[in-house]
C-alpha positions as CSV (number, residue, x, y, z in Angstrom):
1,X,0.0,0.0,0.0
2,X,1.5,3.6,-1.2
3,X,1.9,5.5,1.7
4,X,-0.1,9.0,1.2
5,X,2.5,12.2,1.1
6,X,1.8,14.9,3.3
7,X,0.5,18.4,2.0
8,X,4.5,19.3,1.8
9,X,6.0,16.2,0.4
10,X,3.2,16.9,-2.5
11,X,4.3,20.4,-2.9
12,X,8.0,19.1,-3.5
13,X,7.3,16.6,-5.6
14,X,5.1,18.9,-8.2
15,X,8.3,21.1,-8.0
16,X,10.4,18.4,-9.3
17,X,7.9,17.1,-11.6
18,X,8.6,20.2,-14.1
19,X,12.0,20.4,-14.8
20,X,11.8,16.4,-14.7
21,X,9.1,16.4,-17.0
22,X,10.9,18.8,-19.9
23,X,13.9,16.8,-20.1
24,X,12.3,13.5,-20.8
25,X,9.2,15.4,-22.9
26,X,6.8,12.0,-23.9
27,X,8.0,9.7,-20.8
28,X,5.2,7.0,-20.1
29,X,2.9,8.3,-17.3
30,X,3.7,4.2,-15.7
31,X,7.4,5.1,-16.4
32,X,6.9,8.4,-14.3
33,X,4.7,7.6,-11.6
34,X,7.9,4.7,-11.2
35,X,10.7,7.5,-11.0
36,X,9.0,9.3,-8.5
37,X,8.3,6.1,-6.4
38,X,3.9,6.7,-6.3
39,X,1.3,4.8,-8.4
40,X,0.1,6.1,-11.8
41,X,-3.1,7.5,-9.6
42,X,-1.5,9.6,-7.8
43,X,0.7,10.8,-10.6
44,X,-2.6,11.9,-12.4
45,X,-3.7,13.6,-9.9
46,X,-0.6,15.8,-9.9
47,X,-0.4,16.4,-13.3
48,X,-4.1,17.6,-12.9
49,X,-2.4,19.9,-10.3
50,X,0.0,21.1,-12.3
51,X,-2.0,21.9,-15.3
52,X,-3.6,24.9,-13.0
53,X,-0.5,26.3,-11.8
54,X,1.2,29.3,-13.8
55,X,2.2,32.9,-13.5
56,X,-1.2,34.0,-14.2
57,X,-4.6,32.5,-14.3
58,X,-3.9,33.6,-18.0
59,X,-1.3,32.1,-18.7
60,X,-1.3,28.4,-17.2
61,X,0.7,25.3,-17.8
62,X,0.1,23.2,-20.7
63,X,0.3,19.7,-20.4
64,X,-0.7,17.0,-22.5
65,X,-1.6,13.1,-20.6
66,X,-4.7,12.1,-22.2
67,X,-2.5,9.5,-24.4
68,X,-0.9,7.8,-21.5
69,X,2.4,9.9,-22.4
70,X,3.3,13.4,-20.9
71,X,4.6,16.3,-22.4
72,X,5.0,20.2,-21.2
73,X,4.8,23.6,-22.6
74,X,4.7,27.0,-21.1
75,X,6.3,26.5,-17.6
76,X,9.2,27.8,-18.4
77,X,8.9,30.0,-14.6
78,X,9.0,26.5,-12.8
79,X,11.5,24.7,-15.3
80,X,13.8,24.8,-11.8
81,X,15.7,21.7,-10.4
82,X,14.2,22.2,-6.8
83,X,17.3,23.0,-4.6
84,X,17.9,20.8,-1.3
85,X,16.6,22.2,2.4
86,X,18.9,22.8,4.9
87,X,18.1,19.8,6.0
88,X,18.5,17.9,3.2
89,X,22.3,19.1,3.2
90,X,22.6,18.7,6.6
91,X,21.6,14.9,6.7
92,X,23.6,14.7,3.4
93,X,27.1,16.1,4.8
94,X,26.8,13.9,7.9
95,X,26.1,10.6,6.6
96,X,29.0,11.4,3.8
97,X,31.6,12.1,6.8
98,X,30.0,8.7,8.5
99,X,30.7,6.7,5.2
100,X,34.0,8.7,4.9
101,X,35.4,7.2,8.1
102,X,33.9,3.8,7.6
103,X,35.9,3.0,4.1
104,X,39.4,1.7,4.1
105,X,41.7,4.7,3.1
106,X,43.1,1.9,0.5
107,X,39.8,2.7,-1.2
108,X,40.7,5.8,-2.9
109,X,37.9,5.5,-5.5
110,X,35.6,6.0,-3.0
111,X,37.1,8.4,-0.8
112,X,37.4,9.9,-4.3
113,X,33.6,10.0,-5.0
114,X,32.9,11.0,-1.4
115,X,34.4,14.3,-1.5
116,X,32.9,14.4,-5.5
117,X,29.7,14.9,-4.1
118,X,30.4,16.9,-1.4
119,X,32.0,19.4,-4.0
120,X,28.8,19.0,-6.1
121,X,26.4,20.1,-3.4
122,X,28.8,23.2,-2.8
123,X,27.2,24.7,-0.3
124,X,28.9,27.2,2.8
125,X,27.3,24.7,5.5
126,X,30.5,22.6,4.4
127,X,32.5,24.7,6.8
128,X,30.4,24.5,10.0
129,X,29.3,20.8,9.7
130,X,31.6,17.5,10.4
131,X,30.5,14.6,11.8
132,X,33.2,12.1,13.5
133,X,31.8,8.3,14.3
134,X,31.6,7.0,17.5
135,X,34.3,4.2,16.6
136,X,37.2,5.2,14.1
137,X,36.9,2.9,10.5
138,X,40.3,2.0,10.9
139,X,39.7,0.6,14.6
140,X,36.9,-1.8,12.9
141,X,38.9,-2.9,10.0
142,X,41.6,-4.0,12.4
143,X,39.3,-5.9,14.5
144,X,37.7,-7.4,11.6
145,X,40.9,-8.5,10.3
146,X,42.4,-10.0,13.6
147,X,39.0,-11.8,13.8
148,X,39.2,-13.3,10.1
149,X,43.0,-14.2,10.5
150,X,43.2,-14.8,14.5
151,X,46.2,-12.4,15.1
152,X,46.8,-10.6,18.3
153,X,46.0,-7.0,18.6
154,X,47.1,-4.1,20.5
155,X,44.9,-1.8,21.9
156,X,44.5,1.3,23.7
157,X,41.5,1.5,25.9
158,X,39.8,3.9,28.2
159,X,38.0,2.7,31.0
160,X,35.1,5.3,32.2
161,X,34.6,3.8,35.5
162,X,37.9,3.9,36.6
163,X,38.3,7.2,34.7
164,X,42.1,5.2,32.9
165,X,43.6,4.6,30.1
166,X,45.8,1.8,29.4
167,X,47.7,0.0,27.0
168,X,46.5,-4.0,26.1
169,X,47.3,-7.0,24.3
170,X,44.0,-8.8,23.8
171,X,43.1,-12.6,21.5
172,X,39.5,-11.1,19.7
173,X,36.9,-13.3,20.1
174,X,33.9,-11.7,18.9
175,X,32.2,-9.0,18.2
176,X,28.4,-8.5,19.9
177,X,26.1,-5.7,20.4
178,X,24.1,-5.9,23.6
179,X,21.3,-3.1,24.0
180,X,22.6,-1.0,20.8
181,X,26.4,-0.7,22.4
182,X,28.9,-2.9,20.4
183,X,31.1,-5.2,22.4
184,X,34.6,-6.8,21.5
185,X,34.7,-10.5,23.3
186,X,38.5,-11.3,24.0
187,X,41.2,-12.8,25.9
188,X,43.0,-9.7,27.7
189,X,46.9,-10.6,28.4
190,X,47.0,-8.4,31.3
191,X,43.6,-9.3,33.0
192,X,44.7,-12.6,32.0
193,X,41.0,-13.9,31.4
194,X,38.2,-12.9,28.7
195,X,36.7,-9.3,29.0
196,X,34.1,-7.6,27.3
197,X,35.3,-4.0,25.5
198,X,33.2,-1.1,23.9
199,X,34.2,-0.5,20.9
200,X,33.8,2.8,21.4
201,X,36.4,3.1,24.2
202,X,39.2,1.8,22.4
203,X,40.9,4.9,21.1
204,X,43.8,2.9,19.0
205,X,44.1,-0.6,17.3
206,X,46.9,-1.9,16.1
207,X,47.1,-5.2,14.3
208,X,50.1,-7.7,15.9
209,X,51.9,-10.3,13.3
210,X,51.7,-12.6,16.1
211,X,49.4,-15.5,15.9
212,X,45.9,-15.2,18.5
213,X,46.4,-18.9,20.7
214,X,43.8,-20.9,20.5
215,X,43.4,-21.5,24.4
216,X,42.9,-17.6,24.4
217,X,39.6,-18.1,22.5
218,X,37.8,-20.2,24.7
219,X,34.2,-20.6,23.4
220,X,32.7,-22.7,25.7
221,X,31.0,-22.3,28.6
222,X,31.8,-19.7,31.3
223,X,33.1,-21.3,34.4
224,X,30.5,-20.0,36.5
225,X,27.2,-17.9,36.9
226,X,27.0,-15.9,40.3
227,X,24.3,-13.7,41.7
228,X,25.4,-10.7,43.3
229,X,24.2,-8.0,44.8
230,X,25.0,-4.2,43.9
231,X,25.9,-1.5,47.0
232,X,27.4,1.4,45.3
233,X,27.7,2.5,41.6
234,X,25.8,0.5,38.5
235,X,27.8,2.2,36.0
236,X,31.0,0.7,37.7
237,X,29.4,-3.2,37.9
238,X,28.6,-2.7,34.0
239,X,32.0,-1.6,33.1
240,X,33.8,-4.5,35.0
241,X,31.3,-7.2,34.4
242,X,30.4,-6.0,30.9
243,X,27.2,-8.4,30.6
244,X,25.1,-8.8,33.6
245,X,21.1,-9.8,33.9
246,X,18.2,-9.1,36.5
247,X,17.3,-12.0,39.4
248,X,15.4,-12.2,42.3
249,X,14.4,-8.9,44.2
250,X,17.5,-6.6,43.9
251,X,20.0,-8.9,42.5
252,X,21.7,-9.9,39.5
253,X,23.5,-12.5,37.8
254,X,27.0,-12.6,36.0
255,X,29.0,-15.3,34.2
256,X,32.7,-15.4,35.0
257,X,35.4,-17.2,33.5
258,X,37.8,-16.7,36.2
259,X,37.2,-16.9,39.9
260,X,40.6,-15.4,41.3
261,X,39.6,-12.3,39.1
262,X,36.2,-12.2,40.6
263,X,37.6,-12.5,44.3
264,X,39.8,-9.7,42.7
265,X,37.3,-7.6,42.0
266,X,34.5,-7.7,44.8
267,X,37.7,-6.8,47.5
268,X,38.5,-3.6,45.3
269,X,34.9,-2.7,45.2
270,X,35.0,-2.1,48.9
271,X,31.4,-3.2,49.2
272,X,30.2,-2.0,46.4
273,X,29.6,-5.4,44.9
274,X,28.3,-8.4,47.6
275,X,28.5,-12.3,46.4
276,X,25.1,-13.7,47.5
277,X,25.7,-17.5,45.6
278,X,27.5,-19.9,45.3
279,X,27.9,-19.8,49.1
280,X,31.2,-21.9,48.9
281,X,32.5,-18.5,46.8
282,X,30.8,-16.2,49.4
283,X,32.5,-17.9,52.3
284,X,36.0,-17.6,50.4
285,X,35.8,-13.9,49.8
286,X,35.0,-13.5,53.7
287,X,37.9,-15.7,54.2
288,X,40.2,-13.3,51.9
289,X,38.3,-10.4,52.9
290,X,39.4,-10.8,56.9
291,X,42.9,-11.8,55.8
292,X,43.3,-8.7,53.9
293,X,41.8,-6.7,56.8
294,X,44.5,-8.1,59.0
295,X,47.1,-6.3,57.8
296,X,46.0,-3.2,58.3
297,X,45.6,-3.9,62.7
């Protein structure tokens, strides 16, 4: 079913209709109605539109339909390629920069015919509009690539939570997107266990000649899910846990693949983050918990 065009999209369209109509003078009116993407009703009753517009009421439009083919005389005053909206341009300049930053620069041709059309629209809003993506082109086609070839990459990532910014060796996995964020699954050297990254935090990639291992790509099964509870800031359980999911009353549940990092973690949250099962894990985070509390008497 045609969708039906608002009083304004009509308007535009009988402004294109002239000029389109005098270069291709005897076009089919099933041949038009396809170029301009309505049914041949529709286009009829445009053309019926057009034929009583003009300068004057004295001097109107001639147009000529009744043979199933269209041709136009005397509109010379709207024989105008309709120029694009502000809008238009602006929609136009960023999705080009988007594309622009998504191409391999080895893909001059198209970088090429990029900055083409912005040339052809040639318009001053050039100089006050950029757009920048939320993750660099070159950072996806280096993931891509270790992915496809299992090499090791280098990365340098910025961790919100923790407001820092380090340097990492990680074994790609996969990528994901949970709740419209894209994720990077892989096998961090330093954390020395599998971590989730946002794509959009890692401000540098760079592609290692070295081989990914295949222990550092371990798809099966995490070793364990845990429910935990949440004291202090959510933000700051996201960013270390990366995937986590709603349980019983206030609690939630995470899948870990090692459980020295996990003991890790929960002592560094200072409370922020309580274990409520397995108990046998509960019980050993106590146990490390009053160890590490010792020290300090």
């Amino acid at each position: 079913m045609t969708k039906r065009a608002n009083p304004v999209e009509k308007a535009a369209r009988l402004l294109d209709l002239v000029p389109f109509i005098y270069s291709h003078q005897g076009i089919s009116v099933s041949d038009l109605a396809f170029e301009f993407s309505i049914t041949s009703e529709e286009l009829l009753k445009d053309l019926n539109a057009l034929w009583m517009c003009g300068e004057t009421r004295f001097d109107l439009i001639e147009l000529e339909f009744e043979s199933g083919f269209v041709n136009i005389r005397n509109a010379e005053a709207l024989n105008v390629v309709r120029s694009l909206s502000v809008q238009e341009v602006t929609a136009i300049l960023f999705g080009l920069d988007l594309l622009r930053e998504s191409i391999s620069v080895e893909r001059v041709d198209l970088l090429s015919d990029i900055e083409a059309i912005k040339k052809l629209i040639g318009t001053p809003l050039q100089r006050s509009i950029a757009s920048e993506p939320k993750i660099a082109g070159d950072i996806i086609l280096a993931i891509d690539e270790t992915l496809r070839n299992r090499q090791k990459l280098h990365i340098t990532y910025h961790s919100v939570a923790e407001d820092l910014t380090s340097e990492r060796v990680i074994h790609p996995i996969e990528r994901r997107v949970e709740n419209g964020v894209e994720f990077l699954l892989a096998f961090c050297e330093s954390a020395n266990g599998v971590r989730n990254f946002r794509l959009d935090r890692i401000q540098s990639a760079r592609i290692s000649q070295v081989p990914s291992s295949q222990i550092a790509r371990p798809h099966a099964s995490p070793v364990a899910q845990v429910r935990i509870k949440i004291h202090g800031d959510l933000r700051q359980v996201f960013e270390t846990f990366g995937k986590i999911a709603s349980a019983a009353g206030n609690t939630y549940t995470v899948e870990i693949y090692n459980q020295s990092w996990l003991i890790r973690e929960v002592l560094a949250s200072a409370g922020a983050i309580e274990v409520v099962e397995p108990s046998s894990l509960r019980a050993e985070i106590a146990r490390q918990a009053t160890l590490v509390a010792a020290q300090y008497r």
